[in-house]
C-alpha positions in Angstrom: 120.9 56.1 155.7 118.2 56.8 153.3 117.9 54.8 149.5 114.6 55.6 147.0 115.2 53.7 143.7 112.3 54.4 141.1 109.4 55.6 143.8 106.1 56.9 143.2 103.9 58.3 145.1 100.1 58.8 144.6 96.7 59.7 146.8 94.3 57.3 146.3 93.5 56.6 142.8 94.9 60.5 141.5 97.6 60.9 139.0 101.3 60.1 140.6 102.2 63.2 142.6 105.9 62.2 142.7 107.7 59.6 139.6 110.9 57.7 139.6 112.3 59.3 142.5 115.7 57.9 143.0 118.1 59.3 145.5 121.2 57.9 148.2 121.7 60.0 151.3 124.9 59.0 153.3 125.0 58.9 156.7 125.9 62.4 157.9 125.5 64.5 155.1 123.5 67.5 154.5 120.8 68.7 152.1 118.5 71.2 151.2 115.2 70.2 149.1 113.5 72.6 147.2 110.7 72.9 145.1 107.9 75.3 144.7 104.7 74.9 146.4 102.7 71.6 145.5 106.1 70.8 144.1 105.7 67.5 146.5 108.3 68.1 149.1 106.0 67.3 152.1 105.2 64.0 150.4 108.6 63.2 150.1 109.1 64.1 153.9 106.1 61.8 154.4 107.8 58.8 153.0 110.9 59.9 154.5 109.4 59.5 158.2 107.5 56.3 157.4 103.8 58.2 157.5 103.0 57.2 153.5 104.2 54.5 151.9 104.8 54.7 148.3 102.3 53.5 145.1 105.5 51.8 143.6 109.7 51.9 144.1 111.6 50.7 146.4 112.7 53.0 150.4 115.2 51.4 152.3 115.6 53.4 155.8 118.9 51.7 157.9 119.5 49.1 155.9 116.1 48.1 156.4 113.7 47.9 153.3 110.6 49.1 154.7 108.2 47.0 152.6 109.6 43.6 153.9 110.5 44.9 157.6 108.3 43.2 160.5 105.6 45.4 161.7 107.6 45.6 165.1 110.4 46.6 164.1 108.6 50.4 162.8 108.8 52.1 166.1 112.3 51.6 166.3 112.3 52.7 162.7 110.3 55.9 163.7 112.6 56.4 166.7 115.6 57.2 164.6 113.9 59.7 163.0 113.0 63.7 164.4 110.4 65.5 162.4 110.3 69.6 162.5 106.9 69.6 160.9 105.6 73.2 159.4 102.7 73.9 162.0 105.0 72.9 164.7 102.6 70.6 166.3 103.1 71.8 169.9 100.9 71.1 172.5 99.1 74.6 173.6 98.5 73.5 177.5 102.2 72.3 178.1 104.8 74.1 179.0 107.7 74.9 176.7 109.8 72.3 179.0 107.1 69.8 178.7 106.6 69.8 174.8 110.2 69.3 174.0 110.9 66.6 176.8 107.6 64.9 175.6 109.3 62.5 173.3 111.6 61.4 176.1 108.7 60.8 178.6 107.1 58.3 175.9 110.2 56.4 176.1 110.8 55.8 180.0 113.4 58.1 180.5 113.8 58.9 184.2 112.9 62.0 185.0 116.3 62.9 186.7 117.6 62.9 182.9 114.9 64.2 181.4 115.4 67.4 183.6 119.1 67.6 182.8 119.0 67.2 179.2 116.1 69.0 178.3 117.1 72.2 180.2 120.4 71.8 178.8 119.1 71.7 174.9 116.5 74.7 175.5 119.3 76.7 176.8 121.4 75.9 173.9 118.0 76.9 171.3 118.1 80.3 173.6 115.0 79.5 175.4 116.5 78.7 179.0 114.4 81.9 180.3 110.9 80.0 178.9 110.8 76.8 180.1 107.9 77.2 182.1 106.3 79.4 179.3 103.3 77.8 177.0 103.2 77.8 173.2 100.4 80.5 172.6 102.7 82.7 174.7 105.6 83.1 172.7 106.6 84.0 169.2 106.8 82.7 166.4 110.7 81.7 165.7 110.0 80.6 169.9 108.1 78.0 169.1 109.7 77.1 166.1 112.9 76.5 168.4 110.6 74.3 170.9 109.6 72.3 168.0 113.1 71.5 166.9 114.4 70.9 170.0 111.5 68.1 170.8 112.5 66.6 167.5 116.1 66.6 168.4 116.2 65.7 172.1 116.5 62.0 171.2 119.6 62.7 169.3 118.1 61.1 166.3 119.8 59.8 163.4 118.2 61.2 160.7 116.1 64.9 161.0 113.8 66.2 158.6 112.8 69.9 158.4 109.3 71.0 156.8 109.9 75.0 155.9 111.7 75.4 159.8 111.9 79.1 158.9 109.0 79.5 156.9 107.5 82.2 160.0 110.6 83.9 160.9 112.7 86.7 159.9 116.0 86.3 157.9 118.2 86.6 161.1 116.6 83.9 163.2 116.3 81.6 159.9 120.1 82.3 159.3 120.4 81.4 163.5 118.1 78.5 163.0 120.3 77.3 160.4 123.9 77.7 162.4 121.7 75.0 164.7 120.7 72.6 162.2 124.6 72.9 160.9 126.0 72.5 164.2 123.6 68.9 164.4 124.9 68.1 161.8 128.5 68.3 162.9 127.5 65.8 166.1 126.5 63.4 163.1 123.0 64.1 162.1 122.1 63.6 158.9 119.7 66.4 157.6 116.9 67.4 154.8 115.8 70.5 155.4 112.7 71.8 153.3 112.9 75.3 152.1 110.8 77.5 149.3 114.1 80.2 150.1 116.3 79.8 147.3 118.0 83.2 149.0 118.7 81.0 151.8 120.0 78.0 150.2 122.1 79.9 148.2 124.3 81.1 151.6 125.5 78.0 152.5 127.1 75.0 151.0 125.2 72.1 151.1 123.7 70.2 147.9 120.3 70.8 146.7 117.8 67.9 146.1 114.8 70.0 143.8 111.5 68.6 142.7 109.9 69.7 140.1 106.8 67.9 138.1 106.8 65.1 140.3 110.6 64.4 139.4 113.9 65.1 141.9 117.2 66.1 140.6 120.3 67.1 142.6 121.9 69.7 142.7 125.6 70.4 144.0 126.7 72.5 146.7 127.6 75.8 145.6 130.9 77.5 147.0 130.3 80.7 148.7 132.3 83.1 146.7 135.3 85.0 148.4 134.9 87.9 150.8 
């Protein structure tokens, strides 16, 4: 699904803000990456979803190494891919509805399904009472849930989380989390950013952790019995 071997990563002519990242996500699986602020985890995100492309190394995406692959085959690339960015990215003068069913209309989908599917996964996020409701109307953790259900109304193959619940309280980040899982289980594969080492810590899914520029893993940790 996702292969780094050696990367680097730098902004313009500055010092390398990540070094000899190397890491093999399978199809499917699960992982947390952590890191403290600055640590580089949105950079890695970037590179992740194809919006930087690294100073050095080698990112292969699909079986597809991204340096050699034809320019038209990109948007395909970027198609596979949902993005839960930080600052949610939501468009303040459409309607909860129209934000998350946004990435569908770019694609052609007839409206007829767009309807179905949409009201279906804003339902399933808890938000079947707000779909007429706009972003600088609702909550926080509400438009946190509209932003991860644009991202994942495509179904995409891989989905990458930038702090999802960085502006919520504990028991929507532990309900957010119960969604990304059950994603997972349709055969998602997920990163999911977090500064929470509390919340990492309650579930068991390895731990990729930067530090310095430099990414080691870190296994899942069993959950201790009740």
């Amino acid at each position: 699904m996702v292969r780094f071997e050696n990367v680097g990563m730098r902004y313009g002519a500055g010092p390398e803000i990540l070094r000899d990242i190397t890491l093999h996500l399978e199809p499917g699986s699960f992982h947390f990456l952590t890191g403290s602020s600055g640590a580089g985890k949105s950079s890695l995100l970037k590179l992740m979803y194809l919006a930087e492309r690294p100073s050095r190394g080698l990112i292969t995406l699909f079986d597809r190494d991204i340096a050699t692959a034809p320019r038209r085959e990109m948007p395909g690339l970027r198609r596979r891919i949902g993005v839960v960015f930080q600052d949610f990215r939501l468009i303040d003068h459409l309607s909860a509805f129209d934000n998350a069913a946004l990435p569908l209309r770019v694609q052609g989908v007839p409206e007829s399904q767009i309807k179905e599917h949409v009201t279906e996964l804003l339902a399933w996020v808890g938000l079947g009472d707000y779909l007429n409701a706009r972003p600088p109307t609702l909550s926080g953790g509400q438009q946190q849930r509209i932003a991860i259900a644009r991202a994942v109304i495509r179904r995409p193959s891989l989905l990458l989380a930038d702090e999802p619940t960085g502006n919520v309280d504990e028991e929507l980040a532990l309900r957010l989390m119960r969604l990304f899982e059950e994603l997972n289980k349709l055969g998602t594969t997920m990163v999911i950013a977090t500064h929470n080492r509390g919340l990492v810590e309650r579930f068991e899914h390895p731990c990729l952790h930067l530090a310095d520029g430099e990414l080691r893993t870190e296994r899942a940790r069993k959950r201790s019995p009740a």
